[in-house]
Structure formats: structure tokens, C-alpha cells
N, C-alpha and C positions, 0 to 999 in steps of 0.2 A: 820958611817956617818961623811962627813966632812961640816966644817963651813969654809966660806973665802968672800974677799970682793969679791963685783960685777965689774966687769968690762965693757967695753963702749960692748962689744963683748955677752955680756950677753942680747942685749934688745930682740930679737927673744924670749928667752925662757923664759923671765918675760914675756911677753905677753900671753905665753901660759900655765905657773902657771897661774898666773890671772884669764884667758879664765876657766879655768878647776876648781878653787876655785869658783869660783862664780857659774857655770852651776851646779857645784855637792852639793849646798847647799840645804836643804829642802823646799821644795816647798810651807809647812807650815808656812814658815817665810817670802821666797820673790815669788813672783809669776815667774810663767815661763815668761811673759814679763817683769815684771822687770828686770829680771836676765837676759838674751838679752840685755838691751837697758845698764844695767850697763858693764857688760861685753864686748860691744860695745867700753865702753869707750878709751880701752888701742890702739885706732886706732883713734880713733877722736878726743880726751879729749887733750887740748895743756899742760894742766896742769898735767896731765900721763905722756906727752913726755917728758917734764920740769922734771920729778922726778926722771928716770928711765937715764935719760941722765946728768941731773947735782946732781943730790942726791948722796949720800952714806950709801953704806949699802950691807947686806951679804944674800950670798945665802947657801942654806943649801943643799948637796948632796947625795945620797946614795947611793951607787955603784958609775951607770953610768948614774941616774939619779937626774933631778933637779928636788927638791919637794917643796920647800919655800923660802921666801925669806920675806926680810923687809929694806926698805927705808928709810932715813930721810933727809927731803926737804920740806922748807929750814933748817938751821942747826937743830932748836928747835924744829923739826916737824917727828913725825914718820907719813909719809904720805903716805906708803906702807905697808899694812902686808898680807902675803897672802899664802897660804899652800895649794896644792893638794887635792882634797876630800879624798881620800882614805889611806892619809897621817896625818888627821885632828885626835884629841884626841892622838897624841903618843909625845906630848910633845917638838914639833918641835913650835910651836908657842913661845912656852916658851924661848925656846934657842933662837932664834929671836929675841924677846924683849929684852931680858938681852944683849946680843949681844948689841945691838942699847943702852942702857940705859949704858952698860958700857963705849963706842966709845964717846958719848955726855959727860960723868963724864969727861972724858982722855981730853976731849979739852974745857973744863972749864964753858962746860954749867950744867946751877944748876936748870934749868926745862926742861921740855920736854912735848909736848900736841899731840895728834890726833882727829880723827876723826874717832868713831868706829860706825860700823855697827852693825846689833839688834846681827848677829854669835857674833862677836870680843868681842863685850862690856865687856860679862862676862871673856873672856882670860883676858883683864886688869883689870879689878876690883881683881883679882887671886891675880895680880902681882901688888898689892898696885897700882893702878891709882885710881883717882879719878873723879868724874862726876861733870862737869861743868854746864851741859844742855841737855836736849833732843833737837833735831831742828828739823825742817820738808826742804827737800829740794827737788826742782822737778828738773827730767833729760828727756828731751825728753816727756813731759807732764805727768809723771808718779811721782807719789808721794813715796818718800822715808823717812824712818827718821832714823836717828844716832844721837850719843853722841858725845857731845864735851867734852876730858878727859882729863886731866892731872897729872903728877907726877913729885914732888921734888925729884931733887938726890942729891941735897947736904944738909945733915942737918947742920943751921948755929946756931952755938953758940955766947951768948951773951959774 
């Protein structure tokens, strides 16, 4: 597997991790219209185009496929994570995060927050993030909820 940054040349095929992360989730967790109207988003959502076009951040390869990737936009913000279904549990999240959490240390940021989904929550809680809040937000009249998280990367001595 290779790891590298995302380039402007990458947005087609974050669109279609995305597309493919979200429809291959359990059904158990989000409804098939939920997962529709969120998945929808990486075509309507200004705030998608905004991350994918000005964020930074790496995509994960295997062979000659793209399987994950993760964003952070604006600096302080892992505002992307996202992993193929049938790529999910091999530890490709993980490399991702670290990824993103080591990039942020290198340019002198000493927090980092997202916004995890009911999947995601627990990949960061793994990876020492912390829970800020549960929140309720609606997309296209449909009720969602996620975590607002966060994690220190610098420990500061007195």
C-alpha cells in the first residue's frame, strides 16, 4: 500500500471513496435515505468542495486502487475521513489519522478537532481523541448526529 498527498487531480476519485464509504455503511446505523442524501453531499455540499479543493491531506493506495483518504480543512480540522467498505477494519483509517495528526504536529499545530460520525467516533476514541459533544444536525430534512472531537498533539510542559 502506498500513502501520498492528495492532489487538485484527485477530486473525481475522493468523490467516489466518499460515494462508496457511506452507501457501504450498515444500514443499522444510518438509513438508506440518510445515506443518499449524505452521500449526495460531495456534489452539492460547498463546504466538500471547499475541503477537497483547498484542504490537505493523503490518499491511501493499493495496487491501482484508491481506497481512503483524509483531509484537513481548515488547518485545525480533520474535515475528511473516509475509507471504502470493503477496505474498512484493515487499518487504513488508522494510517490516515496518524498521517493527518503528524502533518498538523510538522506545521505547528498543537490541536486538531473533527466531526465524527456514529462509524468514525469509535476509530478516534482508539486513537486518543476526545469527545466534545454529541450534536444533532439536519441535511436535506433528515436528522443526523455526530461527535464533536478533539486531540492534543503537543504535550506542553510547564
Amino acid at each position: 500500500m502506498n500513502l501520498r498527498q492528495i492532489t487538485i487531480k484527485d477530486q473525481i476519485t475522493l468523490k467516489s471513496i466518499y460515494f462508496d464509504s457511506i452507501q457501504s455503511i450498515d444500514e443499522k446505523i444510518y438509513s438508506k435515505e440518510q445515506k443518499l442524501v449524505w452521500s449526495s453531499q460531495a456534489w452539492i455540499n460547498l463546504e466538500f468542495r471547499k475541503s477537497i479543493t483547498r484542504g490537505k491531506g493523503f490518499i491511501m493506495e493499493d495496487i491501482n486502487k484508491k481506497i481512503g483518504f483524509a483531509i484537513r480543512y481548515p488547518q485545525n480540522k480533520l474535515s475528511l475521513l473516509y475509507v471504502r467498505g470493503n477496505f474498512r477494519g484493515k487499518g487504513i483509517g488508522n494510517i490516515l489519522i496518524n498521517a493527518i495528526e503528524k502533518e498538523a504536529l510538522n506545521e505547528g499545530i498543537s490541536s486538531i478537532q473533527t466531526d465524527a460520525s456514529l462509524l468514525s467516533f469509535k476509530l478516534f476514541l482508539k486513537n486518543n481523541w476526545k469527545i466534545i459533544h454529541k450534536e444533532k444536525i439536519i441535511i436535506e430534512n433528515l436528522i443526523f448526529y455526530r461527535y464533536k472531537m478533539f486531540k492534543n498533539l503537543k504535550i506542553f510542559k510547564n
